[in-house]
C-alpha positions as YAML, in Angstrom:
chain: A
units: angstrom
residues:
- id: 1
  name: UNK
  ca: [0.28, -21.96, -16.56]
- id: 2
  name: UNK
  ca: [3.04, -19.15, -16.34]
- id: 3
  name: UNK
  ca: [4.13, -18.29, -12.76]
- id: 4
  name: UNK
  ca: [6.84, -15.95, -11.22]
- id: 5
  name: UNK
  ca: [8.51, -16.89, -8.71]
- id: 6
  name: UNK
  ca: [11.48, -15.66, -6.07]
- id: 7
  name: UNK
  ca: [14.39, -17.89, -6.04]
- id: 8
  name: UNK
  ca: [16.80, -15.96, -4.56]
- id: 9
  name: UNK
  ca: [17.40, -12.51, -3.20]
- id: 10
  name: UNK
  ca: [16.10, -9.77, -5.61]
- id: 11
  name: UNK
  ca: [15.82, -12.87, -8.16]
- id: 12
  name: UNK
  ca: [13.06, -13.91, -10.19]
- id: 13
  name: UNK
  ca: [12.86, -16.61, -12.94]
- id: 14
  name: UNK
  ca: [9.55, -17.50, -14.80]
- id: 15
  name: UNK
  ca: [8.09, -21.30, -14.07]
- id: 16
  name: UNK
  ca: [5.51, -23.70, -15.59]
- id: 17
  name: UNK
  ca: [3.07, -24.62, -12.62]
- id: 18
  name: UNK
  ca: [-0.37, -26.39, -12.52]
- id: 19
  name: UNK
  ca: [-3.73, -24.27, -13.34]
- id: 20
  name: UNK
  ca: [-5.59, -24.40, -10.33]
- id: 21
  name: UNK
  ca: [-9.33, -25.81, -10.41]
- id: 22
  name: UNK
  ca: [-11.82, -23.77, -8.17]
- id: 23
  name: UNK
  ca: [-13.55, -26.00, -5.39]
- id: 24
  name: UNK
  ca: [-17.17, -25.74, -4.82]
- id: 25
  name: UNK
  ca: [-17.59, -21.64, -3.41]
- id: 26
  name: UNK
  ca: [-14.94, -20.52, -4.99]
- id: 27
  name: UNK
  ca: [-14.45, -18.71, -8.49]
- id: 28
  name: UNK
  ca: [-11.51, -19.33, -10.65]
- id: 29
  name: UNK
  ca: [-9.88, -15.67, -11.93]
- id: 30
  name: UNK
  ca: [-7.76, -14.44, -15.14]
- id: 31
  name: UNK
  ca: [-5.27, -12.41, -13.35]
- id: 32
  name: UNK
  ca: [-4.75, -9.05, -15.47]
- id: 33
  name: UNK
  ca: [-2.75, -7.20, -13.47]
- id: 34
  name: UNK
  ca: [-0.79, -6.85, -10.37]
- id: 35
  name: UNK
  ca: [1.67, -4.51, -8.49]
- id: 36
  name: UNK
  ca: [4.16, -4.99, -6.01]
- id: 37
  name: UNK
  ca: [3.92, -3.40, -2.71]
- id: 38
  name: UNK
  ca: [6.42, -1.57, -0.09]
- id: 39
  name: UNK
  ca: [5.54, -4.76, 1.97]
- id: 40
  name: UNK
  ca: [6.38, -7.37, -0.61]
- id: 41
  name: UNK
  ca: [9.93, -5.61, -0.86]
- id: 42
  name: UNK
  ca: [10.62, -5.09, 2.80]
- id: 43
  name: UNK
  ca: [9.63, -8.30, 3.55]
- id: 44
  name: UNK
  ca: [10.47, -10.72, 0.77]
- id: 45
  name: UNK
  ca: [11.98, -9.52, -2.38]
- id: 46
  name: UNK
  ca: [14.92, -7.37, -0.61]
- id: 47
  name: UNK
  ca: [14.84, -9.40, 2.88]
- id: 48
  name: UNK
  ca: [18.28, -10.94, 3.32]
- id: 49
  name: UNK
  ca: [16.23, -14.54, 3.74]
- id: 50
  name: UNK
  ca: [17.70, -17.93, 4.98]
- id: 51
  name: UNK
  ca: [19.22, -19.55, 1.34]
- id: 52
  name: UNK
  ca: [16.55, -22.53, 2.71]
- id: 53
  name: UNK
  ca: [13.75, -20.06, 2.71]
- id: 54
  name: UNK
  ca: [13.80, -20.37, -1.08]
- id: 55
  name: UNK
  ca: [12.22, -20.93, -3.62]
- id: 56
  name: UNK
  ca: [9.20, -18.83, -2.39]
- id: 57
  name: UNK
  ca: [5.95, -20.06, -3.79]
- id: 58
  name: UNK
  ca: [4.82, -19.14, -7.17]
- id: 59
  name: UNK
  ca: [3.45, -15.92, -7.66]
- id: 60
  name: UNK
  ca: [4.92, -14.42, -4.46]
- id: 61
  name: UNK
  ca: [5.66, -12.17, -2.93]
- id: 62
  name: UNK
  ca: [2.65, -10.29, -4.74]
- id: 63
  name: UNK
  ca: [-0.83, -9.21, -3.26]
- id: 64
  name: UNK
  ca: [-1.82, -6.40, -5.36]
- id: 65
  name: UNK
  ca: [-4.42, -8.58, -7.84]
- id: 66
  name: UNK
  ca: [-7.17, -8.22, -10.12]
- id: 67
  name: UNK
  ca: [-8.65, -9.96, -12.88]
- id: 68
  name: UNK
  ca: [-11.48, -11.31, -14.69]
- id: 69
  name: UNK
  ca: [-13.89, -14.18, -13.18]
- id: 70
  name: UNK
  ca: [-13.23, -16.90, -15.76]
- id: 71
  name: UNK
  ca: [-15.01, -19.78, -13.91]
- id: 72
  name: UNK
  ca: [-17.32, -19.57, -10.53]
- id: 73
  name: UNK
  ca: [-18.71, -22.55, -8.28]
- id: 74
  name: UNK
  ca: [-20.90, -19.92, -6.28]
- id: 75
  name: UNK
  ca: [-24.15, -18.23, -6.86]
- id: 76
  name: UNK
  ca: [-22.28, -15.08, -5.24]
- id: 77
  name: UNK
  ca: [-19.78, -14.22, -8.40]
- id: 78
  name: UNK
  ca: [-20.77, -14.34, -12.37]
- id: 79
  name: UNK
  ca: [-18.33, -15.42, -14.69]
- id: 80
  name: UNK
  ca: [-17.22, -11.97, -16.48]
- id: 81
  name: UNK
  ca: [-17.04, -9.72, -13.24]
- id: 82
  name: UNK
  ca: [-14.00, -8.09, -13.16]
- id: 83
  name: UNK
  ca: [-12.64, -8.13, -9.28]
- id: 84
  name: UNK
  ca: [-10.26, -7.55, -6.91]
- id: 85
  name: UNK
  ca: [-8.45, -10.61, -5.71]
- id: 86
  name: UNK
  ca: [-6.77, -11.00, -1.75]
- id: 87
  name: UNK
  ca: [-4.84, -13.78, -1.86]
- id: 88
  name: UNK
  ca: [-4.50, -15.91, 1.22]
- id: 89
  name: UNK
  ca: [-1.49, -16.48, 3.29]
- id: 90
  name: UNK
  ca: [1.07, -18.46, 1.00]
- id: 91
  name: UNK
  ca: [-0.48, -17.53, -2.04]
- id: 92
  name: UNK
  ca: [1.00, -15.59, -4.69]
- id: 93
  name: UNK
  ca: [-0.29, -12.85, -7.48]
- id: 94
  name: UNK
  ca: [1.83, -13.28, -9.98]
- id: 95
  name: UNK
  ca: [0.15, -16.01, -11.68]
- id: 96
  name: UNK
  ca: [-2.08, -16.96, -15.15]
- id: 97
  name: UNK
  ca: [-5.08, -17.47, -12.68]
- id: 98
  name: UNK
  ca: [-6.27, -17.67, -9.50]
- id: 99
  name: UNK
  ca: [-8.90, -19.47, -6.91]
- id: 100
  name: UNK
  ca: [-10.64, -17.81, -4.03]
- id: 101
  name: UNK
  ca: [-13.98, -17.76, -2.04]
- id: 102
  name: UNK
  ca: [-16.40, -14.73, -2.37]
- id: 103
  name: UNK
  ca: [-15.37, -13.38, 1.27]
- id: 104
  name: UNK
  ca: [-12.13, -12.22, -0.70]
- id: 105
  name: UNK
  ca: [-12.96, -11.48, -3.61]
- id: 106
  name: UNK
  ca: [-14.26, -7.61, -4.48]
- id: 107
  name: UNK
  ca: [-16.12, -7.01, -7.35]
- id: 108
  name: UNK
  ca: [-15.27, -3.54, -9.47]
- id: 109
  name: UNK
  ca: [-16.82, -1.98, -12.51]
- id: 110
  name: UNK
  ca: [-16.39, -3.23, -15.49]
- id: 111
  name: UNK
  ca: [-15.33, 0.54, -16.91]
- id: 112
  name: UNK
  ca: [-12.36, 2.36, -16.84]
- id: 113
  name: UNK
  ca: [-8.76, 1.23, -16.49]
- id: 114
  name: UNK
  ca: [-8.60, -2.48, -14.63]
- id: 115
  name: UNK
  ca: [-5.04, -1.65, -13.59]
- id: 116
  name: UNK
  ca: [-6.91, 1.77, -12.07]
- id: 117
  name: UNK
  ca: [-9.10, -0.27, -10.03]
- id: 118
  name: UNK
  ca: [-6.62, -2.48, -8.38]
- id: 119
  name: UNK
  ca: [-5.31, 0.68, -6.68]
- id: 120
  name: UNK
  ca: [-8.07, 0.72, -4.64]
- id: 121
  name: UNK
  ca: [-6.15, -2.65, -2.58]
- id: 122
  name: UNK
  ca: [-3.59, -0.04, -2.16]
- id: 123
  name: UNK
  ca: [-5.68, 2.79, -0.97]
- id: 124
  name: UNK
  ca: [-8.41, 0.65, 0.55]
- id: 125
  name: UNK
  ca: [-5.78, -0.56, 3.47]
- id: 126
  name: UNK
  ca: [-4.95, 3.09, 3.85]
- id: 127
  name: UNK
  ca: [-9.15, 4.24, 4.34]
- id: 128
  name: UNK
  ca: [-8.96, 1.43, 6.90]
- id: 129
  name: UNK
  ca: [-6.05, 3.30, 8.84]
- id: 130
  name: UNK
  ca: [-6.92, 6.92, 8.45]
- id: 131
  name: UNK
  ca: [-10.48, 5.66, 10.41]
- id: 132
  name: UNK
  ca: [-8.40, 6.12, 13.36]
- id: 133
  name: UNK
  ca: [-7.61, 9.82, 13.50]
- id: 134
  name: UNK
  ca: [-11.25, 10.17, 13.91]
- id: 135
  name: UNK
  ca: [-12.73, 13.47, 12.51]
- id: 136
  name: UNK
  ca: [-10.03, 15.17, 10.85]
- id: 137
  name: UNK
  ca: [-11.72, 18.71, 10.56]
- id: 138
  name: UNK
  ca: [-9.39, 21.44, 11.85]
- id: 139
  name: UNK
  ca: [-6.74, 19.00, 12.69]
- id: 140
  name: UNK
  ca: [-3.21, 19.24, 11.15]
- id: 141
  name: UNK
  ca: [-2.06, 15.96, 10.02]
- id: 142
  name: UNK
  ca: [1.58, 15.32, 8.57]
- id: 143
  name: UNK
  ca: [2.27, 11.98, 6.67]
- id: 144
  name: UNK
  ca: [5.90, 10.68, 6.71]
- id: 145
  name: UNK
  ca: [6.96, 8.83, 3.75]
- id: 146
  name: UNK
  ca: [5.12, 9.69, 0.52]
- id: 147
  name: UNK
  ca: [4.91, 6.48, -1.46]
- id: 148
  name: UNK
  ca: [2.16, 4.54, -2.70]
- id: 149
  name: UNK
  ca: [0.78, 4.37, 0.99]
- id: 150
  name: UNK
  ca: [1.57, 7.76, 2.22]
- id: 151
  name: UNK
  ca: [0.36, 9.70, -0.94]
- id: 152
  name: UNK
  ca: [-3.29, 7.73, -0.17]
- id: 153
  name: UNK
  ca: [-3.05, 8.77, 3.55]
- id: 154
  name: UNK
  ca: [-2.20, 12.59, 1.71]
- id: 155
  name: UNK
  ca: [-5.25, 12.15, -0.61]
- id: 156
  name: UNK
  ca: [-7.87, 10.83, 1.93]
- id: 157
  name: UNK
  ca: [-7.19, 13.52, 4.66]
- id: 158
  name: UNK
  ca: [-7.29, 16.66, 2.10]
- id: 159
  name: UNK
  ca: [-10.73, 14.86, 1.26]
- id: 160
  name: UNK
  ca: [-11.83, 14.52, 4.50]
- id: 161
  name: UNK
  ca: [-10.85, 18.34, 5.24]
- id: 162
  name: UNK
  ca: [-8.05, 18.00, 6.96]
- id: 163
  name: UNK
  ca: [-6.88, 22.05, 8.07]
- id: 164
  name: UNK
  ca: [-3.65, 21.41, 6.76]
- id: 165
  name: UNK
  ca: [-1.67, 17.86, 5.31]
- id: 166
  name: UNK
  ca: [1.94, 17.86, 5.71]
- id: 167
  name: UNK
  ca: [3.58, 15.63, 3.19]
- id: 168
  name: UNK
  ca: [7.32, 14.56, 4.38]
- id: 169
  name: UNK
  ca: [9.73, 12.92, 2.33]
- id: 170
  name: UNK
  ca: [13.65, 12.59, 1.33]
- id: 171
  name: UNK
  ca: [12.65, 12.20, -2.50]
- id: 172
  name: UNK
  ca: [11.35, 15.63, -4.19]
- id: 173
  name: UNK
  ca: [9.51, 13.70, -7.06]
- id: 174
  name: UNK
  ca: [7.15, 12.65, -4.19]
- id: 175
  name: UNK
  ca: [6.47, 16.06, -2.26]
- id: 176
  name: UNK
  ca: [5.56, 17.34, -5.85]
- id: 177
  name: UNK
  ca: [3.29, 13.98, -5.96]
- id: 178
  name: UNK
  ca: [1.97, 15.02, -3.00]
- id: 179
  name: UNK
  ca: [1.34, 18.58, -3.63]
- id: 180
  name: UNK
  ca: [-1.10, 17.48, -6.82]
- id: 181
  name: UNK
  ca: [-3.08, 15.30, -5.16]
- id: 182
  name: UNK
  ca: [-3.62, 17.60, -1.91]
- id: 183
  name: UNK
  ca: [-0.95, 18.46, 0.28]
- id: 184
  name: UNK
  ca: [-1.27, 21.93, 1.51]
- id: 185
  name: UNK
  ca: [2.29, 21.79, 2.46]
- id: 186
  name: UNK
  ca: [5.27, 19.47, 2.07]
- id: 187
  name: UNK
  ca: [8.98, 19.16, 4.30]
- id: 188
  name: UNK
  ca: [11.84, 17.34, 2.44]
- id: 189
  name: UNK
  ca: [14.01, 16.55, 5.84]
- id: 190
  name: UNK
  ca: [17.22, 16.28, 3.76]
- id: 191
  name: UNK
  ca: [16.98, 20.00, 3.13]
- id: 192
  name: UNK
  ca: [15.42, 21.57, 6.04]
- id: 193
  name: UNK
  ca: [14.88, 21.07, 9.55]
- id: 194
  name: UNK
  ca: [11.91, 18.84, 9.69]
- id: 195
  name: UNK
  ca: [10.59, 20.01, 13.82]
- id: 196
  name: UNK
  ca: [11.34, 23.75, 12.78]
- id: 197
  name: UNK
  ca: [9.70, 23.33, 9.36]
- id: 198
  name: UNK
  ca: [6.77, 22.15, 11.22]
- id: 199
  name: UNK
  ca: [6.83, 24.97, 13.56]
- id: 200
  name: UNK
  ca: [6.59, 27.37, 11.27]
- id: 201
  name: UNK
  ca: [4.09, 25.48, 8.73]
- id: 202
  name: UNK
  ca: [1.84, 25.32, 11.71]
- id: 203
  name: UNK
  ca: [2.59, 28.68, 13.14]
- id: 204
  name: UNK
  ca: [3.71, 27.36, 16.14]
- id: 205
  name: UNK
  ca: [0.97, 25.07, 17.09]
- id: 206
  name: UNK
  ca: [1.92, 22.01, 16.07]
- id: 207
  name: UNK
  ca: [0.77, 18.80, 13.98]
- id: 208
  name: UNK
  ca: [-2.05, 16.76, 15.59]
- id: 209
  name: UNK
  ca: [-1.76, 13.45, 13.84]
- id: 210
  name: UNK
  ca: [1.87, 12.10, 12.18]
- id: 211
  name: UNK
  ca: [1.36, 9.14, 9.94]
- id: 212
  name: UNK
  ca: [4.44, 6.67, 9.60]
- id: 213
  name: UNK
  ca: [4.39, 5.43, 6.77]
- id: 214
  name: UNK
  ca: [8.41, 4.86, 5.74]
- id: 215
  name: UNK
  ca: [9.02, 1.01, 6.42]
- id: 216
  name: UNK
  ca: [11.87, 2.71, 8.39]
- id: 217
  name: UNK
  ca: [12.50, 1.45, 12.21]
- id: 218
  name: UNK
  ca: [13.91, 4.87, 12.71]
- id: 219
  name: UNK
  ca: [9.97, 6.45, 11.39]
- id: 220
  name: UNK
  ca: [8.51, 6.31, 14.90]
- id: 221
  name: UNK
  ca: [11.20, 7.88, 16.60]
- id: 222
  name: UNK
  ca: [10.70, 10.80, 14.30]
- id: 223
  name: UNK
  ca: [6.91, 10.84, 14.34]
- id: 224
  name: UNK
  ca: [7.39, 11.66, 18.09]
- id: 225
  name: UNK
  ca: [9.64, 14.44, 17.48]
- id: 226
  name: UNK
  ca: [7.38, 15.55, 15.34]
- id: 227
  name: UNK
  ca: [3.72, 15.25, 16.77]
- id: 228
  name: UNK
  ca: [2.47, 17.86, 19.06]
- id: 229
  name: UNK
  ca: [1.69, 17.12, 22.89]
- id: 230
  name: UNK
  ca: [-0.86, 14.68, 23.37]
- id: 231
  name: UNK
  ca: [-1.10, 13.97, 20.12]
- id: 232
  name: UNK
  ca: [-1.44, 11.39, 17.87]
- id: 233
  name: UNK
  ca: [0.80, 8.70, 15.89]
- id: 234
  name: UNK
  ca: [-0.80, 6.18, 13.32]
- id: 235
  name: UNK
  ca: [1.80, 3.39, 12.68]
- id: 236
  name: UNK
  ca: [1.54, 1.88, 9.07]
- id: 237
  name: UNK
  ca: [5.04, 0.57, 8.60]
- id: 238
  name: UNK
  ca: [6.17, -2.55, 7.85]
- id: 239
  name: UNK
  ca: [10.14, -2.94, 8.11]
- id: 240
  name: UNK
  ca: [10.10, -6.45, 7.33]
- id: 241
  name: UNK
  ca: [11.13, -9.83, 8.25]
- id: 242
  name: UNK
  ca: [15.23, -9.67, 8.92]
- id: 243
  name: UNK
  ca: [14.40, -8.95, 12.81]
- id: 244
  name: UNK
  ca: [14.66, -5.05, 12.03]
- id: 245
  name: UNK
  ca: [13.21, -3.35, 15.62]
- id: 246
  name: UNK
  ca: [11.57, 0.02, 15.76]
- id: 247
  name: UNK
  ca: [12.68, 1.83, 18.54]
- id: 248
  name: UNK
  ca: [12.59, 5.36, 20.07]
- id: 249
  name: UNK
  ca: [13.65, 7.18, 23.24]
- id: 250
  name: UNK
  ca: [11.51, 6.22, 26.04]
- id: 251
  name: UNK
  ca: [11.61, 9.55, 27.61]
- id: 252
  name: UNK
  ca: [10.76, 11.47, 24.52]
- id: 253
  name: UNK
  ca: [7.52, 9.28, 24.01]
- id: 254
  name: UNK
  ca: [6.39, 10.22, 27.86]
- id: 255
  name: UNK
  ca: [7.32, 14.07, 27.86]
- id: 256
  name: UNK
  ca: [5.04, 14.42, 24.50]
- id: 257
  name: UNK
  ca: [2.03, 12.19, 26.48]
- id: 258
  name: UNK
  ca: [1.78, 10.69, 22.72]
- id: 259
  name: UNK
  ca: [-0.59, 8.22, 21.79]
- id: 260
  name: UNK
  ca: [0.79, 5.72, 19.16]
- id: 261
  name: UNK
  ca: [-1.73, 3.32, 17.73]
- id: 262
  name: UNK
  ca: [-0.97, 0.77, 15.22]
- id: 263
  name: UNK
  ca: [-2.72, -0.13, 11.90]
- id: 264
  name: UNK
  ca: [-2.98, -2.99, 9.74]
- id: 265
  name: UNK
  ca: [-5.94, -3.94, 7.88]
- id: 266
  name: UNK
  ca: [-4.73, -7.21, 7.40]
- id: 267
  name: UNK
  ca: [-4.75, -8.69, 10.82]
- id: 268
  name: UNK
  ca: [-8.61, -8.05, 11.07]
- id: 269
  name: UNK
  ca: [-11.20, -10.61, 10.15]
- id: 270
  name: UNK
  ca: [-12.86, -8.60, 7.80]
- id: 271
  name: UNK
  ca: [-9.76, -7.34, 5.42]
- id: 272
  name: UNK
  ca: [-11.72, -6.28, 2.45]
- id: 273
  name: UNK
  ca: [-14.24, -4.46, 3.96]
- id: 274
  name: UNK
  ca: [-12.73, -0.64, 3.21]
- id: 275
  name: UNK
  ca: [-11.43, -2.19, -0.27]
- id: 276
  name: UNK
  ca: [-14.92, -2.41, -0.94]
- id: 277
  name: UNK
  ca: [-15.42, 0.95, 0.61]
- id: 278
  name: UNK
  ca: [-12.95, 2.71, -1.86]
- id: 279
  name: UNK
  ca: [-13.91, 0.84, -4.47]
- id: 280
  name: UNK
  ca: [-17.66, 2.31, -4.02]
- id: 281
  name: UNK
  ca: [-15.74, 5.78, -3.46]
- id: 282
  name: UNK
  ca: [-14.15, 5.80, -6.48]
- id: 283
  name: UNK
  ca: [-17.12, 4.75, -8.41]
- id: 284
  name: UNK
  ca: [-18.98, 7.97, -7.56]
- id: 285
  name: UNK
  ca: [-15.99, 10.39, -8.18]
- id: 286
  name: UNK
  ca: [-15.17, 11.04, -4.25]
- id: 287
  name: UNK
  ca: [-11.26, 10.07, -4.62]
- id: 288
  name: UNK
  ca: [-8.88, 7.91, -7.73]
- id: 289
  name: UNK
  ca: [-6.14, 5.74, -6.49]
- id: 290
  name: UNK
  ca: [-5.39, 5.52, -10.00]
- id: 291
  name: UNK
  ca: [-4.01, 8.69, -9.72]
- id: 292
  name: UNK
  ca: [-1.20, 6.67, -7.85]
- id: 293
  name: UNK
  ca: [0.06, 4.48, -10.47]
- id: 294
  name: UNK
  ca: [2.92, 5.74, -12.93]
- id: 295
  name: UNK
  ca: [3.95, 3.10, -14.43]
- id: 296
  name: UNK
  ca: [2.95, 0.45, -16.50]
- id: 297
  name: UNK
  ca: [5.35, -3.04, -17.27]
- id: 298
  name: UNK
  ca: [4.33, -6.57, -18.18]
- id: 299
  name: UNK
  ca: [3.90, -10.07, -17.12]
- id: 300
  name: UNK
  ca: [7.29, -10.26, -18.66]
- id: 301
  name: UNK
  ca: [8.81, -7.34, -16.63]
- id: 302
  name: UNK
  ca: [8.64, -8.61, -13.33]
- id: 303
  name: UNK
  ca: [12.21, -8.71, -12.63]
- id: 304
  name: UNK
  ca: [12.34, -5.13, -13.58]
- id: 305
  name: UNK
  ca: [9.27, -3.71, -11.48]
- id: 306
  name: UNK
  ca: [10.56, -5.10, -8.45]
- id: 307
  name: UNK
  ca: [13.86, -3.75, -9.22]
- id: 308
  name: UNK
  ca: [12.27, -0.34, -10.25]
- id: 309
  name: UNK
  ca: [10.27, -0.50, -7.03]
- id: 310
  name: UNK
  ca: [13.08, -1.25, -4.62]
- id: 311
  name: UNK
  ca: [15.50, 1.17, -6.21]
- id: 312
  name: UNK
  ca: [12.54, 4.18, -6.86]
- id: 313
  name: UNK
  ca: [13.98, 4.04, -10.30]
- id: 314
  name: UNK
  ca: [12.17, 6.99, -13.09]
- id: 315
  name: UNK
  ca: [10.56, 8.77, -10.05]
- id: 316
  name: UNK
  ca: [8.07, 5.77, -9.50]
- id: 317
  name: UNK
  ca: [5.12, 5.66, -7.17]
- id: 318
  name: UNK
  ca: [3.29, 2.04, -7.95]
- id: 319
  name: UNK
  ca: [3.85, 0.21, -10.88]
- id: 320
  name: UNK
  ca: [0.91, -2.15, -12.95]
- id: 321
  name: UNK
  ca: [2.12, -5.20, -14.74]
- id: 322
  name: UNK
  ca: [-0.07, -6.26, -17.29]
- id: 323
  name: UNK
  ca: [-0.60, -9.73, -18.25]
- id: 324
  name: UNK
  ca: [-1.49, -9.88, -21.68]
- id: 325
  name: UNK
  ca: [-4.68, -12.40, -23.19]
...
């Protein structure tokens, strides 16, 4: 079968690997579409990486997956349900097909976009973090960074009621993002003062939660500039694997009596859980993560996603490549 893989850095080439069979409890799946993630790029695809760390393995670095159940040696998932794939560790999306076990596996709908649906991965990771600002009624919550991740922060707190959401970002394409899908306010940092532009958004009482969501080492410091006293940071980022260190001045940290608490779906032992959750949630109408994708390449395209991606080429957000068959 037809695999992509990462043989150097920022460089893909196409490869001939072996179909995989599904062992008994798992269920073999026609991959349809994936989409590359701010964590595939800090981490992998524009990492600086040993020249012995590649090749990577075929298919990575993807996790964004879904396809069609082609083949199933459980009683838990029929042949024909389209799903929502996690891969494991060392296992790559961009592939013809795929094995996994039902614990990993999320069944969607079988209406409406497929390409849709996998942005529900995306979002799903995000429900899991926004959990942690608790009740968000009559709070003021700012999001730093308005990509893929931070727009779904953006969405789920104007859903939840948030008083006000703050979108921040150095990109105007994505404060206008923001602003349709529910910011009631948004602070490009390159233009204005972000700490007085918060002031005065807030009339002077400050933001309750700041989300950093920038894959920047630089993001907390400025989350603690920018929260309120006693307050609240949720940590999202990722700034990958070339040793980069987040950092921020000690003394800052204890004069705002900030709480920082860090979020990653991923490290639990039950990772698909609020997949499944937004997947349900999107079923009856309450939010789209679809909403989220602007963009749609090919199997073929790879190179030029991730490039797109990296670059934020054409005022991209997240980008579905379609496998076609």
């Amino acid at each position: 079968m037809k695999a992509v893989q990462l043989v150097a850095h920022r460089t893909f080439e196409q490869v001939d690997i072996a179909e995989p069979v599904p062992a008994e409890g798992q269920a073999k799946i026609k991959v349809e579409a994936v989409s590359p993630c701010a964590s595939d790029i800090h981490g992998s695809f524009d990492a600086h990486m040993p020249e012995e760390k590649y090749p990577l393995a075929p298919g990575m670095p993807c996790h964004e997956i879904v396809g069609t159940v082609v083949e199933s040696k459980t009683d838990e998932i029929n042949v024909g349900q389209r799903a929502i794939v996690l891969p494991t560790p060392g296992m790559g999306g961009m592939v013809e097909y795929i094995t996994q076990s039902p614990d990993r596996i999320i069944p969607i709908p079988d209406w409406g976009p497929i390409d849709e649906w996998m942005m529900c991965q995306h979002s799903g990771t995000v429900l899991f973090a926004a959990k942690h600002w608790g009740n968000p009624a009559g709070k003021r919550i700012a999001v730093l960074g308005q990509g893929g991740i931070g727009l779904s922060f953006t969405m789920i707190a104007e859903k939840q009621g948030a008083r006000q959401v703050i979108g921040i970002d150095l990109l105007d394409y994505r404060l206008k993002k923001a602003q349709e899908l529910g910011a009631t306010d948004t602070v490009n940092p390159d233009k204005d003062n972000l700490i007085e532009a918060l002031e005065e958004i807030t009339g002077g009482e400050g933001v309750d939660v700041v989300v950093d969501a920038t894959g920047d080492p630089d993001g907390l410091e400025t989350c603690i500039h920018a929260v309120k006293r006693h307050g609240t940071i949720l940590g999202f980022s990722l700034t990958g694997s070339e040793g980069k260190r987040a950092s921020f001045v000690h003394g800052d940290w204890m004069r705002k009596a900030v709480t920082i608490i860090p979020t990653q779906i991923a490290g639990t032992d039950r990772p698909t859980d609020e997949i499944r959750d937004m997947v349900a949630l999107k079923e009856r109408g309450w939010m789209d993560p679809g909403l989220l994708k602007t963009h749609n390449l090919t199997f073929n395209d790879a190179q030029r996603a991730y490039d797109m991606y990296t670059d934020r080429d054409d005022e991209v957000i997240k980008v579905a490549m379609n496998f076609p068959g």
